[in-house]
C-alpha positions as CSV (number, residue, x, y, z in Angstrom):
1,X,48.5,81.3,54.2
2,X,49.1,84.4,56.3
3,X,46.5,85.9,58.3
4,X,46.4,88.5,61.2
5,X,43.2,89.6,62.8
6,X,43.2,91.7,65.9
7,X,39.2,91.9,66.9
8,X,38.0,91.3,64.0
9,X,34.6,89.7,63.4
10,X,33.4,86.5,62.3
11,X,32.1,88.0,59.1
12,X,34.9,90.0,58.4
13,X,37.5,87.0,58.6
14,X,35.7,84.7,56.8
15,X,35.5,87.6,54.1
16,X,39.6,87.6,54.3
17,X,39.5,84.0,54.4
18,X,37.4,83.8,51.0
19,X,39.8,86.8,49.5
20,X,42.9,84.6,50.5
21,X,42.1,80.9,50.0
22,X,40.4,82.0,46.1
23,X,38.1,78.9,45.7
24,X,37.4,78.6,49.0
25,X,33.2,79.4,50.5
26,X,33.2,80.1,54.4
27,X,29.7,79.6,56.3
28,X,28.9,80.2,59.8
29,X,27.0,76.8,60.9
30,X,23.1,78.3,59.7
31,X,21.9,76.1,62.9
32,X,24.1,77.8,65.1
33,X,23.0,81.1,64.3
34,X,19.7,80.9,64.5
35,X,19.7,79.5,67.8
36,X,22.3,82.1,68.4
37,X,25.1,80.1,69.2
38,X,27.4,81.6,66.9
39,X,27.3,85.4,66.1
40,X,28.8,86.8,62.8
41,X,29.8,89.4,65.1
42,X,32.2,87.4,67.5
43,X,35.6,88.7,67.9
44,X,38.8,86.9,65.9
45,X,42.5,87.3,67.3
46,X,45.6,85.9,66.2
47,X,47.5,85.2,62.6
48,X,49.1,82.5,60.7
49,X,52.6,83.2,59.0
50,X,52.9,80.8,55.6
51,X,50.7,78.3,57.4
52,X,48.1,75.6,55.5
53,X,44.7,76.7,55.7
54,X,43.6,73.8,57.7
55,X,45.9,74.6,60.7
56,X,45.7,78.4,60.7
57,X,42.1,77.5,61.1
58,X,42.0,75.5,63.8
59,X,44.7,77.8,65.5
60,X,42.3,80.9,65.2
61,X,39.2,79.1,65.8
62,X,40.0,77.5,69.3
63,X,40.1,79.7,71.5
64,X,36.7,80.7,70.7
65,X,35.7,77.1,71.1
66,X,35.0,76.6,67.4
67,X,36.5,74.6,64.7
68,X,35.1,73.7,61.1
69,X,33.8,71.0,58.7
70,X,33.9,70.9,55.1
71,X,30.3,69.8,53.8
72,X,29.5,70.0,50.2
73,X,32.4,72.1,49.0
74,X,32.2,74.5,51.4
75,X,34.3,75.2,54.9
76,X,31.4,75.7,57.7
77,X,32.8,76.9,60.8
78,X,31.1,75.1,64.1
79,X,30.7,75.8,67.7
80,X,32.5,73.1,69.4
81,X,35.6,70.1,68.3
């Protein structure tokens, strides 16, 4: 997969993310947001080039000190490791 985001938000990379990966469902962790600590507005910087999903994810998601889970066929994107 290749991505680039400079500043995007949350909710517009996971709509890239769903465009790209075709099957794929992205979440924001529901808890998270309604204790608000995860906002769909956060910022996203940085890219993949030809990169598996799993690790351009987890290269884009650190250094916002997030990573993700997959829970009933769907890719939930968590505050935290």
């Amino acid at each position: 997969m290749t991505l680039e985001f400079h500043g995007e938000s949350l909710k517009q990379a996971i709509a890239v993310l769903e465009t790209k990966s075709g099957d794929e469902t992205f979440l924001l962790n529901p808890a998270a947001r309604i204790s608000g600590a995860l906002s769909p507005e956060t910022k996203v910087t940085g890219s993949a080039v030809e990169e598996p999903l799993a690790s351009a994810l987890t290269r884009l998601l650190a250094p916002l000190g997030m990573s993700y889970v997959i829970r009933d066929e769907c890719v939930i994107l968590i505050k935290g490791r």
